[in-house]
VEXRODREN-937891 format. One record per residue: x, y, z negated of N, C-alpha, C, O in turn; residue in one letter. Coordinates in nm, 4 decimals, always signed. Layout:
residues N
+----------+----------+----------+----------+----------+----------+----------+----------+----------+----------+----------+----------+------+
|      n.X |      n.Y |      n.Z |     ca.X |     ca.Y |     ca.Z |      c.X |      c.Y |      c.Z |      o.X |      o.Y |      o.Z | resn |
+----------+----------+----------+----------+----------+----------+----------+----------+----------+----------+----------+----------+------+
|        X |        Y |        Z |        X |        Y |        Z |        X |        Y |        Z |        X |        Y |        Z |    a |
...
+----------+----------+----------+----------+----------+----------+----------+----------+----------+----------+----------+----------+------+
END
This chain:
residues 115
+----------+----------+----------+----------+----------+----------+----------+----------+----------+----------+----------+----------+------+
|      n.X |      n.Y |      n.Z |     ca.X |     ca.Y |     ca.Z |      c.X |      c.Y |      c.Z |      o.X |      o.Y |      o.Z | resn |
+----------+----------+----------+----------+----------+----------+----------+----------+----------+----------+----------+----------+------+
| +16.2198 |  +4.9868 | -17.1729 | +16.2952 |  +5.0241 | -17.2913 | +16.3115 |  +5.1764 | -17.2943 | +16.3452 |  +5.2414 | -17.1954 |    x |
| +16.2810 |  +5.2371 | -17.4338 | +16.2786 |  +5.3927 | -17.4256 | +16.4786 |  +5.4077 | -17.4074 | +16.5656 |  +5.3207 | -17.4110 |    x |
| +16.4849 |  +5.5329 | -17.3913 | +16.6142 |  +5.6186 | -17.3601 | +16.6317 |  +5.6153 | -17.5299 | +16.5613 |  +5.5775 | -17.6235 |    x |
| +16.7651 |  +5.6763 | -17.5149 | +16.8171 |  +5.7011 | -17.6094 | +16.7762 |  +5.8665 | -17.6948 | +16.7710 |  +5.9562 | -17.6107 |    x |
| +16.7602 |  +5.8953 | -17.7784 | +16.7344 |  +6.0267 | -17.8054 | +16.8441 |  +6.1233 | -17.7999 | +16.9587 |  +6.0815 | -17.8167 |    x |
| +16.8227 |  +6.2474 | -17.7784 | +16.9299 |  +6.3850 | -17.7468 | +16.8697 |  +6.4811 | -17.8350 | +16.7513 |  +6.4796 | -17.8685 |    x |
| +16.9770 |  +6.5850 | -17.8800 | +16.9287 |  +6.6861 | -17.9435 | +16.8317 |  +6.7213 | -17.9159 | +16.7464 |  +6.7132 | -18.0043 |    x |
| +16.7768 |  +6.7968 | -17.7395 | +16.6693 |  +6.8374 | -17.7177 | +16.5252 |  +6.7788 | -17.7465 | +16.4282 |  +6.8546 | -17.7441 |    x |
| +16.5113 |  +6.6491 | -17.7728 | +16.4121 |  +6.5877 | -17.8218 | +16.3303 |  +6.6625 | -17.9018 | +16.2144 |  +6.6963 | -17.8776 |    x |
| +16.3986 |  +6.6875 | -18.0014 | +16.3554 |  +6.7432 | -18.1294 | +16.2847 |  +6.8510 | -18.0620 | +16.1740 |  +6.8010 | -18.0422 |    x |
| +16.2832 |  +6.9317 | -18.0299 | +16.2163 |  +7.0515 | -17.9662 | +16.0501 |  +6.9998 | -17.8875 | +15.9281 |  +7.0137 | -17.8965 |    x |
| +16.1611 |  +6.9324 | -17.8088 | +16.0294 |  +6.8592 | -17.7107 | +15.9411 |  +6.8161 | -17.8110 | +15.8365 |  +6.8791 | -17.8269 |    x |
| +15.9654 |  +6.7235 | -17.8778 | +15.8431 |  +6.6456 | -17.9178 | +15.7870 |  +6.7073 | -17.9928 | +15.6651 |  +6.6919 | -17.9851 |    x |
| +15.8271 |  +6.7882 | -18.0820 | +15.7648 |  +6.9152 | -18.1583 | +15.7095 |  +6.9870 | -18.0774 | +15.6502 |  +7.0739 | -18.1414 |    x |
| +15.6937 |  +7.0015 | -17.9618 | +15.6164 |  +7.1181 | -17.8924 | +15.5207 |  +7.0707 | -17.8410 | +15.4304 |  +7.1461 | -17.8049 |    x |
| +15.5090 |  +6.9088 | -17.8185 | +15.4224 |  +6.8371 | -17.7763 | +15.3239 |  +6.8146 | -17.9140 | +15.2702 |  +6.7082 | -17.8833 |    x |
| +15.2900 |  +6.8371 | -17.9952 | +15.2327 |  +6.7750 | -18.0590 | +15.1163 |  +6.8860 | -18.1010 | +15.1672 |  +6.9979 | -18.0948 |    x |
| +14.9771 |  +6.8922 | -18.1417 | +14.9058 |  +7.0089 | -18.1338 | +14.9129 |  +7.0995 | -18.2218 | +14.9885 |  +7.0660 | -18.3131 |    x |
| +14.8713 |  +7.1910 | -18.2337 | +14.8626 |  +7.3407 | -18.3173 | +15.0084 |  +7.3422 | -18.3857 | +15.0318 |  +7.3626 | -18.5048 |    x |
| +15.0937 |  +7.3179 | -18.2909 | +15.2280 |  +7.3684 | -18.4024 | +15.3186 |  +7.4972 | -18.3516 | +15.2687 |  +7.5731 | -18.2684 |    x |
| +15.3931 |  +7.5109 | -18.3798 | +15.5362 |  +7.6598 | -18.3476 | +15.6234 |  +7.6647 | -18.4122 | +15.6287 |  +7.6389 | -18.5325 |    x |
| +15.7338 |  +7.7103 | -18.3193 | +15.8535 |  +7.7445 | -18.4041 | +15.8501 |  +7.8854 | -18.4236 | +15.8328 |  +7.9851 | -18.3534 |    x |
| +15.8781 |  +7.8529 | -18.5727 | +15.9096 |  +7.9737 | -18.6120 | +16.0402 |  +7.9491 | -18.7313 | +16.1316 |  +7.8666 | -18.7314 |    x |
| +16.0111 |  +8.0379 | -18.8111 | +16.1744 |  +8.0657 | -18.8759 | +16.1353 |  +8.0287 | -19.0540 | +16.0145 |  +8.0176 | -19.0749 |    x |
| +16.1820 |  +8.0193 | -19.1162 | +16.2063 |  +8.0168 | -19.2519 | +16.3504 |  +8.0212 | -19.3479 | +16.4535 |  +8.0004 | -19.2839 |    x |
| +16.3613 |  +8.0392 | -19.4533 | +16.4538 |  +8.0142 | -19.4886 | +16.5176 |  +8.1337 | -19.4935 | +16.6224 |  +8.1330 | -19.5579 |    x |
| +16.4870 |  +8.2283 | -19.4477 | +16.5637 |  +8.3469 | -19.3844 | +16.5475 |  +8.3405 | -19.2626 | +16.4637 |  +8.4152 | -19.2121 |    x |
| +16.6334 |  +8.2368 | -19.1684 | +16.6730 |  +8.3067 | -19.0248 | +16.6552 |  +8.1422 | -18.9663 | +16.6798 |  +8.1244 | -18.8470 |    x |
| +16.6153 |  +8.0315 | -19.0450 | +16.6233 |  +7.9057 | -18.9592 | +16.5110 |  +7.8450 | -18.8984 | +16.3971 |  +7.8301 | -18.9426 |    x |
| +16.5609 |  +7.8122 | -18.7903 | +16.4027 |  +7.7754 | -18.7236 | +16.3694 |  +7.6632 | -18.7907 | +16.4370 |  +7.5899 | -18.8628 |    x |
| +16.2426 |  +7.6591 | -18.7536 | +16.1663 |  +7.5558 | -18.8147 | +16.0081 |  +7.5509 | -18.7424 | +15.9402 |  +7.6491 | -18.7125 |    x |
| +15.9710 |  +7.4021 | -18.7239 | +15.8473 |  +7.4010 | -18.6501 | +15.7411 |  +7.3863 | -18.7903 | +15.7607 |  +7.3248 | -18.8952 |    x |
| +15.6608 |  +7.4419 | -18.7606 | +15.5577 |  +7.4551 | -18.8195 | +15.4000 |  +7.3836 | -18.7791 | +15.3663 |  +7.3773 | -18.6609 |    x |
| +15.3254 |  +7.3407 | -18.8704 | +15.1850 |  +7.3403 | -18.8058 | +15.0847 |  +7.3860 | -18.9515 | +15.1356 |  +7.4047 | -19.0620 |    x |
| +14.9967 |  +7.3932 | -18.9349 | +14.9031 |  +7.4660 | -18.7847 | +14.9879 |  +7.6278 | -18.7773 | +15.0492 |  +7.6983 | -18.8574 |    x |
| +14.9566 |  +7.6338 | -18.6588 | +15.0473 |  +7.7766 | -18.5976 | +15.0318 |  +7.8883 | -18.7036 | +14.9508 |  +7.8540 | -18.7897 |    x |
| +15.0700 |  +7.9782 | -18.7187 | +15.0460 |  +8.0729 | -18.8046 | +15.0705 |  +8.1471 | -18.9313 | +15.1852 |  +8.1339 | -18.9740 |    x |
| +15.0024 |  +8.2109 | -18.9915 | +15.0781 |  +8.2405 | -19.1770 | +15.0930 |  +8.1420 | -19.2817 | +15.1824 |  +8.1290 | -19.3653 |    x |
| +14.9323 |  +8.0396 | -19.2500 | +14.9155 |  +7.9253 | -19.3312 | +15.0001 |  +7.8197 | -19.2920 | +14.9945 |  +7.7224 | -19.3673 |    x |
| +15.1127 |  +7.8062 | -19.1513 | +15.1941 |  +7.6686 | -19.1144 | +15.3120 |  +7.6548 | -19.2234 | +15.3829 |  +7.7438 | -19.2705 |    x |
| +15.3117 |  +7.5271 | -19.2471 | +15.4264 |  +7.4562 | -19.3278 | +15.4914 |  +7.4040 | -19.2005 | +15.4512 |  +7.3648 | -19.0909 |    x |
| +15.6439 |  +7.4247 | -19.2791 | +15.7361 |  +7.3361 | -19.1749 | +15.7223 |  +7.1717 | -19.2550 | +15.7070 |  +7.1199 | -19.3656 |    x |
| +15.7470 |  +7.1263 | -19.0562 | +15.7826 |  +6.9605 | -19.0599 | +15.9211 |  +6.9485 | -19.0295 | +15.9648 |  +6.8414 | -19.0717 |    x |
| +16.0167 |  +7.0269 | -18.9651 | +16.1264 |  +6.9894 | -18.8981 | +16.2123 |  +7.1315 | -18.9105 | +16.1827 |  +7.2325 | -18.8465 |    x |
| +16.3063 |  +7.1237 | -18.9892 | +16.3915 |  +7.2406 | -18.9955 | +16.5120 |  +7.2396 | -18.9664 | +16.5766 |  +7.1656 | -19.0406 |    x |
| +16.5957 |  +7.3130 | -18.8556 | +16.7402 |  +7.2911 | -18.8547 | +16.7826 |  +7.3802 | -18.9557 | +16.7409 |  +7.4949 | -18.9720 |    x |
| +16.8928 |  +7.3037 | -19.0425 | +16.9521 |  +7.3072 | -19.1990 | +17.0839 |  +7.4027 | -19.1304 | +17.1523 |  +7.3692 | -19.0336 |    x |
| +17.0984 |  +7.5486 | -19.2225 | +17.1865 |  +7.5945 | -19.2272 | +17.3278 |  +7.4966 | -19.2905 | +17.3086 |  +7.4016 | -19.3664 |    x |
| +17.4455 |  +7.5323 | -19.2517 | +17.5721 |  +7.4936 | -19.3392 | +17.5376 |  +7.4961 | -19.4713 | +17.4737 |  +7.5901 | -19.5187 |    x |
| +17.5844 |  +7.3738 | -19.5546 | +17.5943 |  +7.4127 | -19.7525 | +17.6770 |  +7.3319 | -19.7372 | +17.7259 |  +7.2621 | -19.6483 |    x |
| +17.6882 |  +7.3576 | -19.8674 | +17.7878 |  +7.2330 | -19.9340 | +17.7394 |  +7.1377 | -20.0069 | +17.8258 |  +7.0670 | -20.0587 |    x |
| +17.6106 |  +7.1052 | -20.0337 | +17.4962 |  +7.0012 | -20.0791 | +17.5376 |  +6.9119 | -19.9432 | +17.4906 |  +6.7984 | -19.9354 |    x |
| +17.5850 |  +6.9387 | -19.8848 | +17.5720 |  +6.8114 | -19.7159 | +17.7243 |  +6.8380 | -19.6943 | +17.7666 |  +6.9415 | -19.6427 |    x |
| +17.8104 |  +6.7260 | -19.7423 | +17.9196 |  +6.7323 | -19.6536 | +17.9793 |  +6.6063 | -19.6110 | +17.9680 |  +6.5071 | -19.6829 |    x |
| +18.0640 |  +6.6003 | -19.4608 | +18.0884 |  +6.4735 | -19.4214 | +18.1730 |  +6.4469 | -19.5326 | +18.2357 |  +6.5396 | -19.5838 |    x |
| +18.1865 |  +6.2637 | -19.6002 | +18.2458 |  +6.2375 | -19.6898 | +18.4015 |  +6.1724 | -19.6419 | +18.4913 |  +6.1266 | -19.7126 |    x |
| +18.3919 |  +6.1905 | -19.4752 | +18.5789 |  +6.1964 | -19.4534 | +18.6246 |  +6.2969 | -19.4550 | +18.7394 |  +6.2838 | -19.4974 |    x |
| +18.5975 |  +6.4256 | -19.4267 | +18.6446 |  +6.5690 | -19.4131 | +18.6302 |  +6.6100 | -19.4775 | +18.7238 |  +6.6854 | -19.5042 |    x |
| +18.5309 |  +6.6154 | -19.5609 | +18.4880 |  +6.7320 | -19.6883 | +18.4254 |  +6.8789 | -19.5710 | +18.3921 |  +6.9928 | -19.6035 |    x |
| +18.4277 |  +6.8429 | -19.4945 | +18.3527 |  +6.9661 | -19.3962 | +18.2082 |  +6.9905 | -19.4289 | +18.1447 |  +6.8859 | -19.4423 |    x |
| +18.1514 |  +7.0821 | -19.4426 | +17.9949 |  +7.1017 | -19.3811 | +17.9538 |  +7.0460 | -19.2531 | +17.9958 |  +7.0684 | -19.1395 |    x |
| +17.8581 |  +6.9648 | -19.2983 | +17.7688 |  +6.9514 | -19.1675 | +17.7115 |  +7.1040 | -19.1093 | +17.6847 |  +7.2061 | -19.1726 |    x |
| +17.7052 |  +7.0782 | -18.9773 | +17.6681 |  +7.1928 | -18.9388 | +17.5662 |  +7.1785 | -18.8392 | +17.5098 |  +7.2871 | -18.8257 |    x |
| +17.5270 |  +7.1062 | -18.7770 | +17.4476 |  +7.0084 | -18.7305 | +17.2873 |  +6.9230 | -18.7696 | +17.2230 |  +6.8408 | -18.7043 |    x |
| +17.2666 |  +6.9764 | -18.8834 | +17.1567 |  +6.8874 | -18.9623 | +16.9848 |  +6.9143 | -18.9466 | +16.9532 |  +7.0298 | -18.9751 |    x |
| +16.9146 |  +6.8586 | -18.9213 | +16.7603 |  +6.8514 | -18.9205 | +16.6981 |  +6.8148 | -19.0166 | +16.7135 |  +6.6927 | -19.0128 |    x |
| +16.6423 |  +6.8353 | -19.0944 | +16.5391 |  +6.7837 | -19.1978 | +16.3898 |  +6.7808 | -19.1108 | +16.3289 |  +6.8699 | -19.0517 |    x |
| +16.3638 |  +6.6471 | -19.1304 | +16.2379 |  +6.5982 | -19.0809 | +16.1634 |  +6.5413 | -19.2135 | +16.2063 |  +6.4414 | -19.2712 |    x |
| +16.0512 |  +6.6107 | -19.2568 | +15.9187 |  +6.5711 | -19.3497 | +15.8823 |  +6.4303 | -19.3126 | +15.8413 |  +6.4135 | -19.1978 |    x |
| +15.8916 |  +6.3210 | -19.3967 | +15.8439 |  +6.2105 | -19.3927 | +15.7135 |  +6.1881 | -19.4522 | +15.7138 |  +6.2357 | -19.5658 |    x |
| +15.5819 |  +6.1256 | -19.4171 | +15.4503 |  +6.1562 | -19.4457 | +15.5006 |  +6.1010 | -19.6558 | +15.4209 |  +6.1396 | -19.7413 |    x |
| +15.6239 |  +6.0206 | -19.7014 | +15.5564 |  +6.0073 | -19.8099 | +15.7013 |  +5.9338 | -19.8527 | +15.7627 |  +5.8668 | -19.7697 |    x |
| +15.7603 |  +5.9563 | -20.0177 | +15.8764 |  +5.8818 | -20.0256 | +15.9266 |  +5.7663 | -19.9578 | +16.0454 |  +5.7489 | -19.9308 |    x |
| +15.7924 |  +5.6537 | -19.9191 | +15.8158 |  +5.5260 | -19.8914 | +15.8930 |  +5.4787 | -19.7631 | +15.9811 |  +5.3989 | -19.7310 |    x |
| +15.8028 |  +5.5812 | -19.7034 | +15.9041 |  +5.6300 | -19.5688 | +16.0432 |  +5.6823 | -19.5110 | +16.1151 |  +5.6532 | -19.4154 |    x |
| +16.0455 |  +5.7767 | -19.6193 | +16.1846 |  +5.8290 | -19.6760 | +16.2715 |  +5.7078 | -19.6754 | +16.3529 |  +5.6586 | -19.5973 |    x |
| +16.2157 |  +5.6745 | -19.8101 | +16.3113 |  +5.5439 | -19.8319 | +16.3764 |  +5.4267 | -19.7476 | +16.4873 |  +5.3742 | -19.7569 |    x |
| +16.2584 |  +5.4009 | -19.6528 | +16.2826 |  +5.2828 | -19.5731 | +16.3632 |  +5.3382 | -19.4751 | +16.4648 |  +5.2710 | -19.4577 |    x |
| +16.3549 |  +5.4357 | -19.4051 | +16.4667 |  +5.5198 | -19.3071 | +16.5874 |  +5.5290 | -19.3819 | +16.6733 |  +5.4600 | -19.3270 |    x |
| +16.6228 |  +5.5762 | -19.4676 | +16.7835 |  +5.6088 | -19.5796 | +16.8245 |  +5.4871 | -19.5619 | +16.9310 |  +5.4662 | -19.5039 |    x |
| +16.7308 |  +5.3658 | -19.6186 | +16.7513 |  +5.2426 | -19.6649 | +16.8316 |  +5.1638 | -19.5642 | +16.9173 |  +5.0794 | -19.5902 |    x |
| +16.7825 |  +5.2123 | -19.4211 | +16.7952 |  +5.1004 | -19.3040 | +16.9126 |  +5.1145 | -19.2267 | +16.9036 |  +5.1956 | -19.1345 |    x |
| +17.0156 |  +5.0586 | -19.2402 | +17.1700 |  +5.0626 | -19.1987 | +17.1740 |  +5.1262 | -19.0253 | +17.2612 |  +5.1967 | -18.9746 |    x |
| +17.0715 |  +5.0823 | -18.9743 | +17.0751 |  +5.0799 | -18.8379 | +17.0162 |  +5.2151 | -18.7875 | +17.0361 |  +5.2524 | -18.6719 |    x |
| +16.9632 |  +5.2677 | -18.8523 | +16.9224 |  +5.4566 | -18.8205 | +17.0724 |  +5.5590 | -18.9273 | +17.1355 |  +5.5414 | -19.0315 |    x |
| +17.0647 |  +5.6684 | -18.8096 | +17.1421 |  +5.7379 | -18.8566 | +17.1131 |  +5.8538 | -18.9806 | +17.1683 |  +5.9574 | -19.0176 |    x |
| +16.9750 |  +5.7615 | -19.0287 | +16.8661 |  +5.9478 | -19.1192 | +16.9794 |  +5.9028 | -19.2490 | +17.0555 |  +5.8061 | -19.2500 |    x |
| +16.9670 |  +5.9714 | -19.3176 | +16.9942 |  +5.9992 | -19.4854 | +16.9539 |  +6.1103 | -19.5342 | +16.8920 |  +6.1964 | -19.4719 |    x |
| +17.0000 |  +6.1162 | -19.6941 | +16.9558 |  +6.2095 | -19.7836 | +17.0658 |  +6.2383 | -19.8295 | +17.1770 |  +6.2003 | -19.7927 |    x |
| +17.0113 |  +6.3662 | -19.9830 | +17.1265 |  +6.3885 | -20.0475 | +17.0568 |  +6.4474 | -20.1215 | +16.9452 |  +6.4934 | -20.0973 |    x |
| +17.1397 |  +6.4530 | -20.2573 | +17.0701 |  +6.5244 | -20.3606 | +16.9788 |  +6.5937 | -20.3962 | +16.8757 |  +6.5679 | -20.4583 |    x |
| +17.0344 |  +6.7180 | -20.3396 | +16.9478 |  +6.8534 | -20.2946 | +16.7551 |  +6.8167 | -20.2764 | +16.6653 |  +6.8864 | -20.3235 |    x |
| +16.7332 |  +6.6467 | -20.1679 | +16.6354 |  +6.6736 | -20.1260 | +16.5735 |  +6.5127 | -20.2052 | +16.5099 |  +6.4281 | -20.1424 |    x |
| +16.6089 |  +6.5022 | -20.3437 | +16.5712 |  +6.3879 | -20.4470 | +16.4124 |  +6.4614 | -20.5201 | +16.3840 |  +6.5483 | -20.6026 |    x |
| +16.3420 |  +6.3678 | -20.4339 | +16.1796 |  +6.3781 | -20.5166 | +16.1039 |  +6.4559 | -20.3875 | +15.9818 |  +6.4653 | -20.3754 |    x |
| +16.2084 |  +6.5117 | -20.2902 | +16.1508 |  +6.5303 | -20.1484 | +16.1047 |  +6.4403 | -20.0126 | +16.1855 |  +6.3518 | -19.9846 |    x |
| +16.0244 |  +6.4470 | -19.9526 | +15.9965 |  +6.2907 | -19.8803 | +16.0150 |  +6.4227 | -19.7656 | +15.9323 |  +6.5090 | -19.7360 |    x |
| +16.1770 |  +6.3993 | -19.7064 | +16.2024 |  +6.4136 | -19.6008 | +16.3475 |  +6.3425 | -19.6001 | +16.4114 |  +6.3155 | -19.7019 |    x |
| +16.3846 |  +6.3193 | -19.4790 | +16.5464 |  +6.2602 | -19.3810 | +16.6109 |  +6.3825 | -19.3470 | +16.5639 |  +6.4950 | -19.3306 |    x |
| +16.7523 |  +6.3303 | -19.3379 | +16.8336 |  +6.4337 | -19.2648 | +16.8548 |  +6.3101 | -19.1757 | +16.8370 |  +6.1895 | -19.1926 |    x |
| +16.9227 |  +6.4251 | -19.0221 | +17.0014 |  +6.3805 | -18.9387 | +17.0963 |  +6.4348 | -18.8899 | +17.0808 |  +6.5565 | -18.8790 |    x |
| +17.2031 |  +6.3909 | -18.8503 | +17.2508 |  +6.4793 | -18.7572 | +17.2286 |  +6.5045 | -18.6381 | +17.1667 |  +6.4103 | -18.5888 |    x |
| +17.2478 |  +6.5854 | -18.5651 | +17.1854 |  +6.5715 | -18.4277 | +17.3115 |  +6.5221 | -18.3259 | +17.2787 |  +6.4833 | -18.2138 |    x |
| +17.4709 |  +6.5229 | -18.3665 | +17.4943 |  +6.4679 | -18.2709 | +17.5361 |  +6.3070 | -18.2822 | +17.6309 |  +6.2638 | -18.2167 |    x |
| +17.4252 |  +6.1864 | -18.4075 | +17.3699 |  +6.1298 | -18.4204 | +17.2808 |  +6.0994 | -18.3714 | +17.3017 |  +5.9781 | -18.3736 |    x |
| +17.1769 |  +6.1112 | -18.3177 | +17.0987 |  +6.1126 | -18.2477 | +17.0610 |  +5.9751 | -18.1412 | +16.9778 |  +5.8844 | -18.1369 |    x |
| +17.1649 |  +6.0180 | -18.0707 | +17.2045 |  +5.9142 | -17.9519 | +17.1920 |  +5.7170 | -18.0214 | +17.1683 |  +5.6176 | -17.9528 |    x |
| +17.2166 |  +5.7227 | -18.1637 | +17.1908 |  +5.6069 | -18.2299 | +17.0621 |  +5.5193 | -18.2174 | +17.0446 |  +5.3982 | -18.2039 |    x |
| +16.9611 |  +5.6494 | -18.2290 | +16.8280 |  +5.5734 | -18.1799 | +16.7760 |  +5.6099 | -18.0904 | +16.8307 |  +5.6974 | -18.0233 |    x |
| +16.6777 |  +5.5698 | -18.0611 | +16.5734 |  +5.5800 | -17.9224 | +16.5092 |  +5.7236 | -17.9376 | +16.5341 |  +5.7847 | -18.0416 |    x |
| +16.4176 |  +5.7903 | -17.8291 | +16.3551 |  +5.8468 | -17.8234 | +16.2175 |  +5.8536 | -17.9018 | +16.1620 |  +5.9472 | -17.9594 |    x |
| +16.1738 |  +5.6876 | -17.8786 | +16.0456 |  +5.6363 | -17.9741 | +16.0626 |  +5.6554 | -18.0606 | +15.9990 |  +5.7328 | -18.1322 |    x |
| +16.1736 |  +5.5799 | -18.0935 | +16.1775 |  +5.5850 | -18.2639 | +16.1722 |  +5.7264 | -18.3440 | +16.1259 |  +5.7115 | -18.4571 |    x |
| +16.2190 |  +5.8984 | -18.3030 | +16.2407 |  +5.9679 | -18.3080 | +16.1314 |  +6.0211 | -18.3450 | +16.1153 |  +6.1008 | -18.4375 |    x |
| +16.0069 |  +5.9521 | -18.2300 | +15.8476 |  +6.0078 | -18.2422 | +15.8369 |  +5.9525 | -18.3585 | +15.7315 |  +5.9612 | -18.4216 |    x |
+----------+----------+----------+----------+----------+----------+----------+----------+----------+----------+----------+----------+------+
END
């Protein structure tokens, strides 16, 4: 049975995977990229604070958040959809085929599942 997933995952498995890098976008937020270089698009970005993302008991900013590129809405969907993963969406990213998470969420699913 895989482990549970941890923040650091995200790093790891992004670094494991070929021709990719972190680098930055957004201004100042990292973000892994592939293929390495001027031409890389990000797959995985840690999300500055907004107010498009806030917990709906606190009214706080998440501060905490990952956007992971899903190969295609359907995917999207079925992750948001599925009670038992911690991904969701939000406005902001409607007609976008990516998940948020939180990361200290995480621990909800496996490592596999993460891949």
């Amino acid at each position: 049975m895989s482990r549970r997933a941890r923040p650091d995952d995200v790093d790891e498995i992004c670094a494991s995977l070929p021709e990719t890098e972190l680098g930055v976008s957004w201004g100042d937020r990292p973000t892994w990229k592939v293929p390495r270089g001027d031409k890389g698009k990000g797959f995985v970005l840690y999300r500055a604070p907004h107010k498009t993302a806030v917990d709906p008991d606190t009214g706080e900013m998440y501060d905490d958040l990952v956007v992971i590129t899903t190969p295609t809405e359907a995917e999207k969907h079925a992750l948001v959809e599925d009670a038992s993963t911690p991904f969701f969406t939000i406005d902001h990213f409607r007609g976008y085929s990516a998940v948020l998470v939180r990361l200290s969420r995480l621990g909800e699913i496996t490592r596999q599942e993460l891949v």
